[in-house]
N, CA, C and O atoms as a Tinker XYZ file with bonds, in Angstrom:
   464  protein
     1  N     -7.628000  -11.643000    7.548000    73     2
     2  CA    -6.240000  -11.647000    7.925000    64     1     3
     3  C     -6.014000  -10.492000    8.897000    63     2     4     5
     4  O     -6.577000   -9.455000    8.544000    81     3
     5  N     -5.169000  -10.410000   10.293000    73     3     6
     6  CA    -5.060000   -9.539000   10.893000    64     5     7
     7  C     -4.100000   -8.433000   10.328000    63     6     8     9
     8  O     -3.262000   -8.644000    9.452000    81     7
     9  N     -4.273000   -7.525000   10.792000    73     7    10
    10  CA    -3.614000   -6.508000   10.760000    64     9    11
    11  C     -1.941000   -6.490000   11.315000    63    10    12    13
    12  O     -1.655000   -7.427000   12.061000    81    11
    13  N     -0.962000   -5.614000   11.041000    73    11    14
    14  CA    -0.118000   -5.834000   12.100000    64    13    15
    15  C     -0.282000   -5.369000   13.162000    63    14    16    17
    16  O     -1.246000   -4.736000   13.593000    81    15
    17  N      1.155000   -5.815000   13.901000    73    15    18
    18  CA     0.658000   -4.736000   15.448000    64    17    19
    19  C      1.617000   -3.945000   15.149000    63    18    20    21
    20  O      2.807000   -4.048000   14.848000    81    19
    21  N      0.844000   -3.115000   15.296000    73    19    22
    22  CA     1.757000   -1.422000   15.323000    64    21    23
    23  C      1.714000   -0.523000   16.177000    63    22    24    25
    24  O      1.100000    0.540000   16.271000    81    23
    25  N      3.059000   -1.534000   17.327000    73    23    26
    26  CA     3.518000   -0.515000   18.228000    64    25    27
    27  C      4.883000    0.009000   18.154000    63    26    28    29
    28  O      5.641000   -0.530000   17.347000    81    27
    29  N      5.244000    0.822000   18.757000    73    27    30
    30  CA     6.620000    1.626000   18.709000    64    29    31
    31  C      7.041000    1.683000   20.067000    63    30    32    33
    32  O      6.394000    1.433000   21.084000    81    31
    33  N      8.255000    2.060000   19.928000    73    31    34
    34  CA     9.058000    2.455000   20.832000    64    33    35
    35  C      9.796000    3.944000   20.354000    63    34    36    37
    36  O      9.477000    4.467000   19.286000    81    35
    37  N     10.862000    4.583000   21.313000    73    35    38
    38  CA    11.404000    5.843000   21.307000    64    37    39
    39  C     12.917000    5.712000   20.853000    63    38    40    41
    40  O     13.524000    6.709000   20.461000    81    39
    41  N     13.555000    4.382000   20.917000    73    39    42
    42  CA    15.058000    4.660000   20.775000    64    41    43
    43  C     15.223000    4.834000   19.164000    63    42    44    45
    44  O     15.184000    6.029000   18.869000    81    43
    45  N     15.343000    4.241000   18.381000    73    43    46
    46  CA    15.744000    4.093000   16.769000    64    45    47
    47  C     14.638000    4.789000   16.229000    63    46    48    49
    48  O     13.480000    5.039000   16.566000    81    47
    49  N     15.766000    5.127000   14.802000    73    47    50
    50  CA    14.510000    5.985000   13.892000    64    49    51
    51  C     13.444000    4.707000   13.296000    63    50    52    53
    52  O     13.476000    3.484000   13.427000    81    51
    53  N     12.543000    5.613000   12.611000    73    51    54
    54  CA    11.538000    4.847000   12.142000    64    53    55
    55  C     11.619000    4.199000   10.674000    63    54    56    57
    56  O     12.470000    4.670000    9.919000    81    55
    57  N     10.998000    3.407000   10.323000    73    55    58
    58  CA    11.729000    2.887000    8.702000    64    57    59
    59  C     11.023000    4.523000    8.096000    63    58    60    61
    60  O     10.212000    5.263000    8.654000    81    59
    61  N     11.610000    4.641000    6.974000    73    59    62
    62  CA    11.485000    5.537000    6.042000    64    61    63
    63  C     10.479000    4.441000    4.734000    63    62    64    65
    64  O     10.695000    3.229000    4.734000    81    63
    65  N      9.421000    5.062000    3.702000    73    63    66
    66  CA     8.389000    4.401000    3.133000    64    65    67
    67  C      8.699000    5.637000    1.796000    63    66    68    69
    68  O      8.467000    6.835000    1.962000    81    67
    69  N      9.110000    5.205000    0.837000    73    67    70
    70  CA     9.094000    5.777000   -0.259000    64    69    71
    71  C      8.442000    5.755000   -1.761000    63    70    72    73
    72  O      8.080000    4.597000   -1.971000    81    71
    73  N      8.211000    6.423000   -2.660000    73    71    74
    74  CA     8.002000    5.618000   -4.095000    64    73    75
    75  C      6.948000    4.469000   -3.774000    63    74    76    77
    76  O      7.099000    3.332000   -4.221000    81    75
    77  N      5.939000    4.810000   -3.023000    73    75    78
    78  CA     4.725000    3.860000   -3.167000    64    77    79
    79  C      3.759000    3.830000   -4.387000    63    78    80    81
    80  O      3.129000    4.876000   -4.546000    81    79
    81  N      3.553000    2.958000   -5.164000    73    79    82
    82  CA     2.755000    2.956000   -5.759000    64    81    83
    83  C      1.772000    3.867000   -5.782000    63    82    84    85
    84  O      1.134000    3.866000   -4.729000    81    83
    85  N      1.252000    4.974000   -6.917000    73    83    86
    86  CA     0.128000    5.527000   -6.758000    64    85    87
    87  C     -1.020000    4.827000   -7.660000    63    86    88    89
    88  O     -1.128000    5.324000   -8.780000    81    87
    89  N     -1.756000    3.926000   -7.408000    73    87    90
    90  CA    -2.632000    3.581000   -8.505000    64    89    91
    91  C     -3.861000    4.307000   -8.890000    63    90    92    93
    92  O     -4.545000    4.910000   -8.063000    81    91
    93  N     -4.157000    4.244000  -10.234000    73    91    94
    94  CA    -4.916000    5.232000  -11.333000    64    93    95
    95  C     -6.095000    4.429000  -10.991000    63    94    96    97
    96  O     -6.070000    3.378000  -10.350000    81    95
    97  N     -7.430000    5.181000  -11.616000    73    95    98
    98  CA    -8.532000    4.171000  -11.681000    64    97    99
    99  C     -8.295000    3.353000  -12.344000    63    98   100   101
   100  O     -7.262000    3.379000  -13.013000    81    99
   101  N     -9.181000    2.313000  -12.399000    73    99   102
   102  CA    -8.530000    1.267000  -13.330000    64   101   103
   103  C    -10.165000    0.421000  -13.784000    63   102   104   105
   104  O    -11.131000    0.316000  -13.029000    81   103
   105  N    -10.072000   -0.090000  -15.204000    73   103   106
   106  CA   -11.552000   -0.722000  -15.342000    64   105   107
   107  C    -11.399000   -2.373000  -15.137000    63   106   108   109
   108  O    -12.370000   -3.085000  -15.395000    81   107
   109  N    -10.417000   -2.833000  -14.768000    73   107   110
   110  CA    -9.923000   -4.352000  -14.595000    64   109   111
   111  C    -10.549000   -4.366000  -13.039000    63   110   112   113
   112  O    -10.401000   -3.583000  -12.101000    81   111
   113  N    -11.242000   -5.488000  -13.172000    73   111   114
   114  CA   -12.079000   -6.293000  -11.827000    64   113   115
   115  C    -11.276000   -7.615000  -11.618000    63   114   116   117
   116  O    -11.704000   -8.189000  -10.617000    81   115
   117  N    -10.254000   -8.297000  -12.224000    73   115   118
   118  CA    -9.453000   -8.857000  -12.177000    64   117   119
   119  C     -8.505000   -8.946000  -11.347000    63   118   120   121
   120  O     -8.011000   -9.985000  -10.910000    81   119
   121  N     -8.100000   -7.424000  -11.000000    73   119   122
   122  CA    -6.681000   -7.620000  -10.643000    64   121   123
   123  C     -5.456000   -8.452000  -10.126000    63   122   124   125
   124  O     -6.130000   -9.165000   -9.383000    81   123
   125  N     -4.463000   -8.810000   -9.984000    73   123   126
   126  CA    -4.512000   -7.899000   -8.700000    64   125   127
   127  C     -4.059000   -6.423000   -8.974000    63   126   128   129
   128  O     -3.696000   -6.059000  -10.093000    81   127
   129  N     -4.101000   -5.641000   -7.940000    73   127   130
   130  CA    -3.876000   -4.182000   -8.020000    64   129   131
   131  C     -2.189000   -4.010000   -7.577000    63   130   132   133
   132  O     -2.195000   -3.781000   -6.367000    81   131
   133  N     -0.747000   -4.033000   -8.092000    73   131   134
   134  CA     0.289000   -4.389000   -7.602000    64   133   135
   135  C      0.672000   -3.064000   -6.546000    63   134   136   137
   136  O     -0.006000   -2.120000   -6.951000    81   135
   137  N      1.201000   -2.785000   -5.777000    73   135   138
   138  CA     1.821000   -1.597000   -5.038000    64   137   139
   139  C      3.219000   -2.053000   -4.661000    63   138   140   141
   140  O      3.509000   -3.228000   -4.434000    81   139
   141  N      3.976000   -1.135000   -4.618000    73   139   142
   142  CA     5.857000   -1.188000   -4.753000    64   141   143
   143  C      5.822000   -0.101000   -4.152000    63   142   144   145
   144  O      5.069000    0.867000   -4.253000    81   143
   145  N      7.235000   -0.452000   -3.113000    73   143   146
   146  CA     7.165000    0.949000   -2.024000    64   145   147
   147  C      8.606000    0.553000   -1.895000    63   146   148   149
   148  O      8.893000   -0.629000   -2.085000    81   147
   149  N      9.741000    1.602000   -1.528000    73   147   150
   150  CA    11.158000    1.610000   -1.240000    64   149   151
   151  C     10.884000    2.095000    0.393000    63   150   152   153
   152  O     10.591000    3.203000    0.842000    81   151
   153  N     11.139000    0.599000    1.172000    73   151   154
   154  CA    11.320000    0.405000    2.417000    64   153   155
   155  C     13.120000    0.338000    3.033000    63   154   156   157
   156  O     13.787000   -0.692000    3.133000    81   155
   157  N     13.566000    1.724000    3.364000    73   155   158
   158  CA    14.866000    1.847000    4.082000    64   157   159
   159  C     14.852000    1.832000    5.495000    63   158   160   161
   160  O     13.700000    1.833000    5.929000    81   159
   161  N     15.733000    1.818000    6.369000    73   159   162
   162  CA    15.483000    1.878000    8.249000    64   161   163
   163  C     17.299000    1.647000    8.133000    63   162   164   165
   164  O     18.008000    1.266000    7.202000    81   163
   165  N     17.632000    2.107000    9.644000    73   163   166
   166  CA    18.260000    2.351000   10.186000    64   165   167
   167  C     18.884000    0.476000   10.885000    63   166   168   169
   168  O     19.992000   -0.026000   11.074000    81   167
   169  N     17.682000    0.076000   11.031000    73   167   170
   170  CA    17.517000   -1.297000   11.709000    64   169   171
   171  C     16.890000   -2.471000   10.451000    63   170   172   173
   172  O     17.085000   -2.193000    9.268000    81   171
   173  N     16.146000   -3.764000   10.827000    73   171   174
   174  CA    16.158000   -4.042000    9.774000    64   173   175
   175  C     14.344000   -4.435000    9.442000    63   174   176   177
   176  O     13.616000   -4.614000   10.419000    81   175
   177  N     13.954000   -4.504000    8.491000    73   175   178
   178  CA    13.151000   -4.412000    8.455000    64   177   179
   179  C     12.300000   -5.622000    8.640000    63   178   180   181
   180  O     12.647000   -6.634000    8.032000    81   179
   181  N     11.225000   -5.665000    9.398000    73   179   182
   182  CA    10.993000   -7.539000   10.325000    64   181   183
   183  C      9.512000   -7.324000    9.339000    63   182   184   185
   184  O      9.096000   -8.376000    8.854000    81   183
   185  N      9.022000   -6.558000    9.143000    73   183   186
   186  CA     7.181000   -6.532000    8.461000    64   185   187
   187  C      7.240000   -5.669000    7.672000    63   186   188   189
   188  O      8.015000   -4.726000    7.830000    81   187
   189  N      6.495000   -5.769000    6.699000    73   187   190
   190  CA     6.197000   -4.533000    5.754000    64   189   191
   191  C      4.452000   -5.165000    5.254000    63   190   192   193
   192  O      4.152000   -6.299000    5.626000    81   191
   193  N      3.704000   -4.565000    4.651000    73   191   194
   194  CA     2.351000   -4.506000    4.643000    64   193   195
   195  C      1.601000   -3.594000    3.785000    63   194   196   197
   196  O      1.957000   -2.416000    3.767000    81   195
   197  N      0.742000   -3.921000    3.165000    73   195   198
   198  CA    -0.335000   -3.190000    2.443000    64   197   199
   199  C     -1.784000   -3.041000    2.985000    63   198   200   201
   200  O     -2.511000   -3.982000    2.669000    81   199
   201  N     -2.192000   -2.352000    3.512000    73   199   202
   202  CA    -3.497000   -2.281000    4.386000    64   201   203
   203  C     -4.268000   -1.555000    3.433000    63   202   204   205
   204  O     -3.838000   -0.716000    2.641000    81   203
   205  N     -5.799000   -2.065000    3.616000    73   203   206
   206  CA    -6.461000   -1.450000    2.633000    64   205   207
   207  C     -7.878000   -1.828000    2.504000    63   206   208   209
   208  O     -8.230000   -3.008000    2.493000    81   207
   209  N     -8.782000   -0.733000    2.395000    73   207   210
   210  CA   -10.329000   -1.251000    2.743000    64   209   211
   211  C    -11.171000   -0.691000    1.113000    63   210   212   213
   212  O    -10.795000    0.114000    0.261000    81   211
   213  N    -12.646000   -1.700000    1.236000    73   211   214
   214  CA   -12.989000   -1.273000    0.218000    64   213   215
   215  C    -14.657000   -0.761000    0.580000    63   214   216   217
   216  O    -15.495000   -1.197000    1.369000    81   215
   217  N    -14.663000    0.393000   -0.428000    73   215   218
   218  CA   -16.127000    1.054000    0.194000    64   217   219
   219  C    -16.538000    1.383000    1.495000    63   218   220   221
   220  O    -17.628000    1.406000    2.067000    81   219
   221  N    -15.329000    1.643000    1.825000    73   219   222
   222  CA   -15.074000    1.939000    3.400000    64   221   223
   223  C    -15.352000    1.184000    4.644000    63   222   224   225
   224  O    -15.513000    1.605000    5.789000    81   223
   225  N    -15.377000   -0.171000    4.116000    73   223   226
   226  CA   -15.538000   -1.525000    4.949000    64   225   227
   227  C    -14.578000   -1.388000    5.874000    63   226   228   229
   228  O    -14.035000   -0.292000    6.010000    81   227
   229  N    -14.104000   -2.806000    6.891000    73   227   230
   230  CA   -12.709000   -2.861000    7.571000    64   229   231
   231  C    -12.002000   -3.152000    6.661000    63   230   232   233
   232  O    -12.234000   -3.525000    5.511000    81   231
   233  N    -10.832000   -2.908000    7.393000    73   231   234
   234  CA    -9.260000   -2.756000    6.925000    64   233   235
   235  C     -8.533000   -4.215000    6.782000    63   234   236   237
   236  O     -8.668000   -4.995000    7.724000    81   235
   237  N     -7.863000   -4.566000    5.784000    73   235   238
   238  CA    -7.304000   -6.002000    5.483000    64   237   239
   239  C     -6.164000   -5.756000    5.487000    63   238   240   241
   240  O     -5.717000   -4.785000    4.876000    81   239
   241  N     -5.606000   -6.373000    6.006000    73   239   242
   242  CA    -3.885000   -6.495000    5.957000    64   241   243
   243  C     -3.083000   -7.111000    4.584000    63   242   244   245
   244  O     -3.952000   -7.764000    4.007000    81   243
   245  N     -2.321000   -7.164000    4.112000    73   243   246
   246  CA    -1.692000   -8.121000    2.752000    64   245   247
   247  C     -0.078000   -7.835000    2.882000    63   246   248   249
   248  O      0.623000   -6.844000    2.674000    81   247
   249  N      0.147000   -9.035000    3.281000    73   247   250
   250  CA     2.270000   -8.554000    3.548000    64   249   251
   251  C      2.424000   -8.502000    1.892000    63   250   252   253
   252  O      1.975000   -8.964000    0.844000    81   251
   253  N      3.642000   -7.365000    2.596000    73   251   254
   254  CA     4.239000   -7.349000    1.400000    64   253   255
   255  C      5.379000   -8.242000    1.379000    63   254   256   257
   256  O      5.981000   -8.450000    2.432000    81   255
   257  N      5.904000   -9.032000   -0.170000    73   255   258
   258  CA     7.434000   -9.400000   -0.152000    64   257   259
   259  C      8.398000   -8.322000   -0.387000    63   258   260   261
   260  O      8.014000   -7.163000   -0.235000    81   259
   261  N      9.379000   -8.520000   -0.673000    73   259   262
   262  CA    10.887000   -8.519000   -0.296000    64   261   263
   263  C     11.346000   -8.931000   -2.364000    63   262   264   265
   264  O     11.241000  -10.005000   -2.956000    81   263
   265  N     11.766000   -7.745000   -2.825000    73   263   266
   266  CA    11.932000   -8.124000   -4.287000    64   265   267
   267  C     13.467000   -7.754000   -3.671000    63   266   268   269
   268  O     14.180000   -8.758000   -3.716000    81   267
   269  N     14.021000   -6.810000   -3.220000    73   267   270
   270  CA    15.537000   -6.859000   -2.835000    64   269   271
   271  C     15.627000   -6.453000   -1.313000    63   270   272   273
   272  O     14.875000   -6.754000   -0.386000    81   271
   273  N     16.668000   -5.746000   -1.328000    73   271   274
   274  CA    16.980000   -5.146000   -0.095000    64   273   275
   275  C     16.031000   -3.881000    0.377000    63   274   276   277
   276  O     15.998000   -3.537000    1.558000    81   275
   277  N     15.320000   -3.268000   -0.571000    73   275   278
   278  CA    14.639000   -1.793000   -0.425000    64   277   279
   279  C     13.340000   -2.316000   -0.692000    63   278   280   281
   280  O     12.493000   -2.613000    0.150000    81   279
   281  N     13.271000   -2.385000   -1.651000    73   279   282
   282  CA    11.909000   -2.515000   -2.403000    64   281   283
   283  C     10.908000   -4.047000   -2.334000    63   282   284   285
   284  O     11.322000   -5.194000   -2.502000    81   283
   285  N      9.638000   -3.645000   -2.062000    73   283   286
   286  CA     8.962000   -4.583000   -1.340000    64   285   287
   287  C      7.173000   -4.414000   -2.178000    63   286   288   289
   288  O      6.526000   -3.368000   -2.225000    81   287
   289  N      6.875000   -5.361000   -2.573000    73   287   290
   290  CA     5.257000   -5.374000   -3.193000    64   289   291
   291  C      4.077000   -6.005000   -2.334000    63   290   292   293
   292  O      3.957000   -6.668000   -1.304000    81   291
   293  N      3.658000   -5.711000   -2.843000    73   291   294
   294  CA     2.268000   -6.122000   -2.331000    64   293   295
   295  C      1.255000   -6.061000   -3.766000    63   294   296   297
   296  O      1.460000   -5.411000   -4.791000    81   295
   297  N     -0.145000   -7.175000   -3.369000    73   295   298
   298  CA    -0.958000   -7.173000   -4.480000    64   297   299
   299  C     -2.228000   -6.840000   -3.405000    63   298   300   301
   300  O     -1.965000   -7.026000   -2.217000    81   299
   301  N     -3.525000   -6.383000   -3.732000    73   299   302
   302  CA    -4.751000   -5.912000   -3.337000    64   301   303
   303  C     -5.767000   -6.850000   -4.492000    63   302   304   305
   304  O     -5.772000   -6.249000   -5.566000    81   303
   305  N     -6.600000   -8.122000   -4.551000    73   303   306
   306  CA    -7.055000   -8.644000   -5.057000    64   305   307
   307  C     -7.936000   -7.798000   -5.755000    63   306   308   309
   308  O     -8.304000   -6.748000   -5.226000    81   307
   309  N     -8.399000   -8.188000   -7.103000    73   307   310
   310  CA    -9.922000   -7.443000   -8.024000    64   309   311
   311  C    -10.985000   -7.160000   -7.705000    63   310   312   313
   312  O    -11.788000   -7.969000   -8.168000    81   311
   313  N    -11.371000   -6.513000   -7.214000    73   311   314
   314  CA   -12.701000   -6.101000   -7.002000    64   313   315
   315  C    -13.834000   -5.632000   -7.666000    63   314   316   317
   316  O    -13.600000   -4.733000   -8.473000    81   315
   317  N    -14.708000   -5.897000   -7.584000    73   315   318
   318  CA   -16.073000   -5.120000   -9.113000    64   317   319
   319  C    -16.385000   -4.079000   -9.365000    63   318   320   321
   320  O    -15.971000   -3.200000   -8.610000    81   319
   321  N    -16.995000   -3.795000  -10.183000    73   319   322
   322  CA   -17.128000   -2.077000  -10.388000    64   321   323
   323  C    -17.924000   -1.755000   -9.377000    63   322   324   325
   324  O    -18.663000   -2.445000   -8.675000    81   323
   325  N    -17.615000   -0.298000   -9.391000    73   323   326
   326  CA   -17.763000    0.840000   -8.545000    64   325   327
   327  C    -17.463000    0.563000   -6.993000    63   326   328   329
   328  O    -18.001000    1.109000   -6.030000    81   327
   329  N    -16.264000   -0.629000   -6.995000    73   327   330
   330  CA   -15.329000   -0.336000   -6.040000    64   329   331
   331  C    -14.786000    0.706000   -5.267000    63   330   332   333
   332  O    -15.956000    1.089000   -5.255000    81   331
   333  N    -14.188000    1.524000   -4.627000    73   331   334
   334  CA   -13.435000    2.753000   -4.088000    64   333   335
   335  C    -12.478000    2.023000   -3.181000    63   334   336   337
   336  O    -12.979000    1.452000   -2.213000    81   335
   337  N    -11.446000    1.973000   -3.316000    73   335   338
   338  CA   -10.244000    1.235000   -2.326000    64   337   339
   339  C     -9.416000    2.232000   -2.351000    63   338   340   341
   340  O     -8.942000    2.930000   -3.248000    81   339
   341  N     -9.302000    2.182000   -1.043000    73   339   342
   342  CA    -8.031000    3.132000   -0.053000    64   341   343
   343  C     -7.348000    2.453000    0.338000    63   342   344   345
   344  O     -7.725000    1.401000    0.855000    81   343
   345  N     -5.816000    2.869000    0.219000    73   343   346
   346  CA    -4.649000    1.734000    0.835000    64   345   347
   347  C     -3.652000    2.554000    1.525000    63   346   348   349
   348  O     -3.651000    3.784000    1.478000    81   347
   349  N     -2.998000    2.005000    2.021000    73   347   350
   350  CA    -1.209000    2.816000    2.858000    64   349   351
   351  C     -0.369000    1.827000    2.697000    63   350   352   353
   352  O     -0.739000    0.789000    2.150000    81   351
   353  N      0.830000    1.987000    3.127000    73   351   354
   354  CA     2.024000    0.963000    3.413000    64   353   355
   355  C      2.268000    1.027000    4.984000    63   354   356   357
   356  O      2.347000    1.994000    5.742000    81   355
   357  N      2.340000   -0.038000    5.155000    73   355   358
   358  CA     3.151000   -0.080000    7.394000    64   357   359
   359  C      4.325000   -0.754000    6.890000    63   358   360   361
   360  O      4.479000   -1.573000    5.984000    81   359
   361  N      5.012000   -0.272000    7.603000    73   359   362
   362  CA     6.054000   -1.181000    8.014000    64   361   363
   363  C      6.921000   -1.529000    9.221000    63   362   364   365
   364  O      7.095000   -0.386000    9.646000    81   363
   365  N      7.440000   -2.147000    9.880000    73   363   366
   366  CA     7.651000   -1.941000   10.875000    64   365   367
   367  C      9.390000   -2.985000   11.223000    63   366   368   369
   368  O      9.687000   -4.019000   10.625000    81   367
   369  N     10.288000   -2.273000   12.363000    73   367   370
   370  CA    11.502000   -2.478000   11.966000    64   369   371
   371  C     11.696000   -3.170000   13.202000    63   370   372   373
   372  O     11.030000   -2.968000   14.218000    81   371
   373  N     12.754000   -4.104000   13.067000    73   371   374
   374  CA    13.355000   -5.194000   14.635000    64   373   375
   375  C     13.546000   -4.118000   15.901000    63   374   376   377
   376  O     13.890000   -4.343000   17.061000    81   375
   377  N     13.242000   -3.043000   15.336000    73   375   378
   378  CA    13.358000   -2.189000   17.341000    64   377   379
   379  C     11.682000   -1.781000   17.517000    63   378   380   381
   380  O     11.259000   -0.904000   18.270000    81   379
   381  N     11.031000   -2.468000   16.812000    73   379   382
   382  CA     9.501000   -2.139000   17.204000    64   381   383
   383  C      9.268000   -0.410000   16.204000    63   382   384   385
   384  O      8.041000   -0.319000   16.201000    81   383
   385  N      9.616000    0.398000   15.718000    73   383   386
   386  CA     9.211000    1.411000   14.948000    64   385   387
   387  C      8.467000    0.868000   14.483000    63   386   388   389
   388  O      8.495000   -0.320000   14.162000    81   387
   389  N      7.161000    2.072000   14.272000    73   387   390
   390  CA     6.598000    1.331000   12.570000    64   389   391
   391  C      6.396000    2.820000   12.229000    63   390   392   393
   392  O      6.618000    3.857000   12.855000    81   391
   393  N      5.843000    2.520000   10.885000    73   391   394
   394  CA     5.941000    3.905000    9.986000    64   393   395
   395  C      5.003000    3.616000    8.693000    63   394   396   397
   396  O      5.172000    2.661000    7.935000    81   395
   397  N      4.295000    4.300000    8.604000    73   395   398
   398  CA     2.667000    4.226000    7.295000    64   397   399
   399  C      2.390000    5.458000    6.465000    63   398   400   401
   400  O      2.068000    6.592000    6.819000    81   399
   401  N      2.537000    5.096000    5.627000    73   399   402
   402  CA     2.820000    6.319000    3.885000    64   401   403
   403  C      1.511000    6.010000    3.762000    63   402   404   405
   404  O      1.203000    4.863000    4.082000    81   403
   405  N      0.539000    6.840000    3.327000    73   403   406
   406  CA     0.451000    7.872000    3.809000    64   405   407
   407  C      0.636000    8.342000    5.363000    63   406   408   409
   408  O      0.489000    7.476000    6.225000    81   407
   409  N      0.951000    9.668000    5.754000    73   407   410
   410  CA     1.568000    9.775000    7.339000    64   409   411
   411  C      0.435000   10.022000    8.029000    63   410   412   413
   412  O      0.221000    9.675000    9.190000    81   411
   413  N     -0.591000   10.870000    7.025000    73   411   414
   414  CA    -2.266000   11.651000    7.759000    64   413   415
   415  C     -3.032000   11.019000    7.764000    63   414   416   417
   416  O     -2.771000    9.961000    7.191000    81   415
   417  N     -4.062000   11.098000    8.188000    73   415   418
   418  CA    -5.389000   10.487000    7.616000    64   417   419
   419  C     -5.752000   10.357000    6.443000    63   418   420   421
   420  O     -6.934000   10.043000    6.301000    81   419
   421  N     -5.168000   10.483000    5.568000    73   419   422
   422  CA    -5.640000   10.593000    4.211000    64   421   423
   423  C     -4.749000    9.363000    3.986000    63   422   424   425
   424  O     -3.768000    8.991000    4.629000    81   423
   425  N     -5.419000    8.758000    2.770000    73   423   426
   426  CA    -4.967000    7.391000    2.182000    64   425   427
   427  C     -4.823000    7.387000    0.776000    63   426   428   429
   428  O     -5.275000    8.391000    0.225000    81   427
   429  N     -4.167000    6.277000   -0.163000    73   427   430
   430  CA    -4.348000    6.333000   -1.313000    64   429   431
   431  C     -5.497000    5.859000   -1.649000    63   430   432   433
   432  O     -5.954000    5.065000   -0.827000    81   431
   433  N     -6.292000    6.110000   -2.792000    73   431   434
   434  CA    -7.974000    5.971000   -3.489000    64   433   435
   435  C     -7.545000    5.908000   -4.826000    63   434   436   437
   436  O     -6.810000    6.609000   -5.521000    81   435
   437  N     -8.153000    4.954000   -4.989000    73   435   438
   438  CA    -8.542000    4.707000   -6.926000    64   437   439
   439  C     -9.700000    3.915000   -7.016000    63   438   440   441
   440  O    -10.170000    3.227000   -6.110000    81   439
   441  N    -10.134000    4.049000   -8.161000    73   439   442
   442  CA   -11.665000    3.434000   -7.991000    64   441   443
   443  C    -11.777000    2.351000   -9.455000    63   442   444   445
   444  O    -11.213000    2.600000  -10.520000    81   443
   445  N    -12.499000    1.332000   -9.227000    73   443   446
   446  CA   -12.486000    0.349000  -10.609000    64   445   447
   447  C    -13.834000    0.804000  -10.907000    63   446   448   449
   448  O    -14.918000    0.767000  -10.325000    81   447
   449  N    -13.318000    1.322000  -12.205000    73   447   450
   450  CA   -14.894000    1.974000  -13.596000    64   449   451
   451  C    -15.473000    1.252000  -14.088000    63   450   452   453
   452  O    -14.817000    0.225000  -14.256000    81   451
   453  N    -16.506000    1.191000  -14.484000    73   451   454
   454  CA   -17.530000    0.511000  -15.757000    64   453   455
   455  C    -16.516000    0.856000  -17.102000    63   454   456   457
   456  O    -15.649000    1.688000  -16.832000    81   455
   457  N    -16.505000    0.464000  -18.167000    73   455   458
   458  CA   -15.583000    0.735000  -19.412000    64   457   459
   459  C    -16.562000    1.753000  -20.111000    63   458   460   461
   460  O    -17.724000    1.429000  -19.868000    81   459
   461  N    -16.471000    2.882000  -20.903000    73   459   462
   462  CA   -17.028000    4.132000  -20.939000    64   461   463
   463  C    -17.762000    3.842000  -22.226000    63   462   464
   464  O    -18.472000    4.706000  -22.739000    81   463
C-alpha cells in the first residue's frame, strides 16, 4: 500500500497529532496492534495514517478511520515473535499541511515476545 504524499505548503497551520497510542511489548502474534491519536487542525482534516515498518524493512502505510471529529485509529496487523515495529501518525489537512508524531527521527517501538 502506498504511502501518503506528504507535501506542504506555508499558508495554514499544520494539523496538531496528540494522545497517540504508546504500545507496550506485547506477546500476541495475532494482533491487530490498535493506535488512537487526537487529530485537531485549523482546516479539515482530508488523511490521517499509521506508517510503520517491521525489523526495519520498508515503511507501510494503514489509514486511519475517523471514530469522531478528533480522534482517529488505526490497526498494524500481528506479526511473529521477535518482531520490532516502529510506527508514527501523518496526517495531513485540505490546505496540503501534513504533520507526523513522532516530530524527530525517532519513532514509536514495541516488540512481540516469546511468553517467558
Amino acid at each position: 500500500m502506498p504511502l501518503l504524499l506528504l507535501l506542504g505548503c506555508a499558508e495554514s497551520a499544520y494539523p496538531e497529532i496528540i494522545n497517540v497510542t504508546e504500545l507496550d511489548n506485547t506477546f500476541s502474534t495475532v494482533g491487530p496492534y490498535v493506535v488512537t491519536a487526537t487529530i485537531t487542525d485549523d482546516a479539515r482534516i482530508l488523511q490521517a495514517a499509521l506508517i510503520y515498518r517491521v525489523n526495519g524493512s520498508e515503511f507501510f502505510g494503514v489509514p486511519m478511520v475517523s471514530l469522531n471529529d478528533t480522534v482517529f485509529q488505526g490497526e498494524i496487523p500481528g506479526h511473529p515473535i521477535g518482531s520490532r515495529i516502529e510506527y508514527e501518525v501523518a496526517a495531513r489537512d485540505n490546505d496540503g499541511e501534513v504533520a507526523r508524531v513522532p516530530e524527530d527521527s525517532e519513532m514509536f517501538v514495541f516488540e512481540v515476545l516469546a511468553e517467558p
